[in-house]
C-alpha positions in Angstrom: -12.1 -2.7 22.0 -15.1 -0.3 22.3 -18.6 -0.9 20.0 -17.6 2.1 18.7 -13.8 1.7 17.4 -15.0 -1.9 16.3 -18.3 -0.5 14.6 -15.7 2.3 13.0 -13.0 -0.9 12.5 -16.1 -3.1 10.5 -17.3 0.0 8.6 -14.0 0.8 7.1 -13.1 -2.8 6.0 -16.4 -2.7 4.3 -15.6 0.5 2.5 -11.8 -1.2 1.4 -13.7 -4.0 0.2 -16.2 -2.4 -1.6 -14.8 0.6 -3.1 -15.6 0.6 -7.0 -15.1 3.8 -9.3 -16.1 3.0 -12.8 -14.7 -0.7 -13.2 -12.3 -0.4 -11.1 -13.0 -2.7 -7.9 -10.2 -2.4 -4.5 -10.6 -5.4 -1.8 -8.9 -6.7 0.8 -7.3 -3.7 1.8 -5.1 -3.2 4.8 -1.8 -0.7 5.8 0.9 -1.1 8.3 3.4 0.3 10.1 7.0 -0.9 9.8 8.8 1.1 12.1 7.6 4.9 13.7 7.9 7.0 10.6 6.7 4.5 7.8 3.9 1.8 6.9 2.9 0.3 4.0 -0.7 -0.4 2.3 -1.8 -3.3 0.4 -4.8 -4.6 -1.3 -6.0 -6.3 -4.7 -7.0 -4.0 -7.8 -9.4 -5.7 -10.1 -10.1 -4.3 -13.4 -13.5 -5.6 -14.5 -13.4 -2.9 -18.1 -12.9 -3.8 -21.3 -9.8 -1.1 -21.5 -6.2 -1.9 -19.6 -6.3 1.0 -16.8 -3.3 2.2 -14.8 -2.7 3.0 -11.2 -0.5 6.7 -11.7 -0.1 8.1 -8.6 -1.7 7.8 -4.8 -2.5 10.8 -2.3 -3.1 10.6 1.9 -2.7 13.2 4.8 -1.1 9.8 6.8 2.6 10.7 5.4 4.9 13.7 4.7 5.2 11.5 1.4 3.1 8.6 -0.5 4.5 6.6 -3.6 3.6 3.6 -5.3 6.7 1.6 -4.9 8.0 -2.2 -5.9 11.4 -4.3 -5.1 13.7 -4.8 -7.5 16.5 -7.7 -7.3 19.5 -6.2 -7.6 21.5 -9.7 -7.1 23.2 -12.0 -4.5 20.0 -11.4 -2.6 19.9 -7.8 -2.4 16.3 -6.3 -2.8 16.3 -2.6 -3.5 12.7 -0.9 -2.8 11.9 2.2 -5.4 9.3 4.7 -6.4 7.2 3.1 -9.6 6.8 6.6 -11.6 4.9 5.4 -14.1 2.3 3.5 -12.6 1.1 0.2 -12.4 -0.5 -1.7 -15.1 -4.2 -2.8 -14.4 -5.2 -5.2 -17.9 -9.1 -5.4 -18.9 -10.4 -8.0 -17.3 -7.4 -8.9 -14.8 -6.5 -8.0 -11.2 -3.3 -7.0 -9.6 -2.1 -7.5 -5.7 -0.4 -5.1 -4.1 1.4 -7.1 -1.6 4.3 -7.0 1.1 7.5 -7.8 -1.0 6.1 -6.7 -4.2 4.4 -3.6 -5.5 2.5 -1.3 -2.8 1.6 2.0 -1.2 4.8 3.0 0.5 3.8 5.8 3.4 7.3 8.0 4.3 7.2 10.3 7.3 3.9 9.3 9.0 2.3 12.3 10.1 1.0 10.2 13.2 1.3 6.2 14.2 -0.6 3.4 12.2 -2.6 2.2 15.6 -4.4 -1.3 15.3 -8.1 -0.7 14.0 -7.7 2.7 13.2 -8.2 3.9 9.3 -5.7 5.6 6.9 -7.3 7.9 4.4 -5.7 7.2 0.9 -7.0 8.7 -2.7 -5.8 6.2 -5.7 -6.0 7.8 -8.8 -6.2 5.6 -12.0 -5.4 7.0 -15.9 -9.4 6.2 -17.0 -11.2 5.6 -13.9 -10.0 8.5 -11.8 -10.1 9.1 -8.1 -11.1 5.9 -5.5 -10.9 7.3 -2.0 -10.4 4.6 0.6 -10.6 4.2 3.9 -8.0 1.7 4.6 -8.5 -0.3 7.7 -4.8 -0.8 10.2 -4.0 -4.6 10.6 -0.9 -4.7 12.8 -1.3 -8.3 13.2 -2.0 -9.4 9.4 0.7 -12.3 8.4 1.8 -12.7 5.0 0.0 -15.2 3.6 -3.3 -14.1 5.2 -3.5 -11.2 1.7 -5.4 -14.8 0.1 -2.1 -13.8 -2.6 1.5 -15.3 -2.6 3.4 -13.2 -1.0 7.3 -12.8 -0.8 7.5 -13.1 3.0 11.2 -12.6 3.2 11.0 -8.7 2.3 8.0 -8.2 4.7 7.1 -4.7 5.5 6.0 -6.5 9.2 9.1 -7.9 10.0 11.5 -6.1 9.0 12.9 -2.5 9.7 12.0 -0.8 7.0 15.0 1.6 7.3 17.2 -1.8 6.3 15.9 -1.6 2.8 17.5 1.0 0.0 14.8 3.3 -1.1 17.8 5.6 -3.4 18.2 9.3 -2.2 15.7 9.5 0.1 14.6 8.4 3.3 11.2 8.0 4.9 10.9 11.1 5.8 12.0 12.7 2.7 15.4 13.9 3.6 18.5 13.2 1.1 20.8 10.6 2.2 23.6 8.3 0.7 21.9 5.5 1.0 21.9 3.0 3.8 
């Protein structure tokens, strides 16, 4: 790796781990790609307010599409991934993890690869705390349990083929199909 990609590598992971907009405070934030056309992000959201906040909607150039999304069980083992439309409940004083088989930053028709030490540009925007843009550092080689969260290792963006899982009508790259 070149001073310069790991200078640019260092100064983003400072900037994931840092970001703060009002009380709102992002860390340990990293993306991945699952397959060609679509990656994941994932970090921990501390609010330190004295008001509940919510996570309503997130924005990047990285994808043809960006959603918040989460699995849901749909029995006998079956885990369905879909879009969370309203948002994602940040309590005063608490923190939430977005992590690989749970909630996260699903990224659908990626305008170019997720390389290893590059940075994805992501806005979050939050119901009282408004806009946190981030500049989420690329961790290919991240494992599960390395988040400093449990994590649900079995639906791992990583290791799986993202493709596998049922995200409803659409697919990554936002063309209708029946379902996989």
């Amino acid at each position: 790796m070149t001073l310069t990609r790991l200078t640019a590598a260092l100064a983003a992971t400072c900037l994931a781990t840092i970001a703060l907009a009002e009380d709102i405070l992002i860390e340990d934030a990293y993306a991945r790609a699952s397959n060609p056309r679509a990656g994941a992000a994932f970090m921990v959201i501390h609010n330190h307010g004295s008001e509940d906040d919510r996570l309503i909607d997130v924005r990047s150039d990285a994808a043809a599409r960006v959603e918040l999304h989460t699995h849901q069980d749909m029995g006998d083992g079956v885990m369905k991934m879909i879009h969370v439309e309203e948002g994602i409940a940040l309590p005063a004083g608490g923190s939430h993890a977005l992590a690989r088989g749970g909630d996260h930053v699903m990224f659908m028709g990626l305008t170019a690869p997720f390389e290893q030490g590059a940075t994805v540009a992501v806005t979050l925007t939050f119901e009282r705390a408004g806009e946190i843009d981030l500049a989420i550092p690329v961790d290919l080689e991240r494992q599960p349990q390395a988040h400093g969260v449990t994590d649900h290792g079995a639906h791992d963006h990583g290791a799986t083929d993202h493709d596998a899982h049922d995200h409803g009508a659409t697919d990554h790259d936002g063309h209708g199909h029946s379902g996989h």
